[in-house]
Steps between C-alpha positions, in 0.01 A plus 500: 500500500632642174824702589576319798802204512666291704814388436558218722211329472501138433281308250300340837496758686341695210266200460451450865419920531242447211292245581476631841391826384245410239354279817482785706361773234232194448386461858541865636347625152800730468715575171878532685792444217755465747468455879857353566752725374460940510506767807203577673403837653166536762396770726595368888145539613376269207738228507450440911179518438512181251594301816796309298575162716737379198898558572675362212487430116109467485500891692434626159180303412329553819598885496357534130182286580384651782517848330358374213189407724530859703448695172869620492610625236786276341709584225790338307789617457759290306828495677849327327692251747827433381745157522584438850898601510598354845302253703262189431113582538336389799165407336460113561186402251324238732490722822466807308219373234320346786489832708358659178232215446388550854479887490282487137267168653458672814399851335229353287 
């Protein structure tokens, strides 16, 4: 989303994010720039009502389909995430991307 950056993303990871995404807006009929990296904000009621089963990485696309399909109203915000200073990421591509293909296949 225009404004928004990331400043530790990697070229597959960026890659990985994209082709995920355009998948996803494809299949749900949705038009999401960014589902991986931001801050979300929902009313209580709302999200437990959404029935999220999803506990990791893919948390994000299940939360944003399912309130996609409720009517919700979703807007973007772009957010700015800076170089990591201290630490390695925990993000591991296979288990992570695979968790995210699951959560978009089994939201179609």
């Amino acid at each position: 989303m225009q404004g928004g950056i990331t400043e530790d993303e990697t070229i597959l990871s960026k890659m990985s994010v994209k082709i995920a995404q355009t998948i996803a807006n494809l299949f749900w009929r949705t038009s999401f720039t960014d589902i991986c990296y931001g801050m979300f904000a929902i009313n209580r009621k709302k999200y437990l009502g959404l029935e999220i089963k999803s506990t990791g990485f893919d948390i994000e696309w299940e939360m944003m389909i399912k309130a996609a399909r409720r009517g919700l109203k979703i807007l973007e915000i772009p957010s700015r995430e800076k170089r990591r200073i201290h630490g390695k990421s925990n993000i591991s591509y296979v288990r992570d991307g695979l968790a995210i293909a699951r959560a978009v296949l089994k939201n179609i």
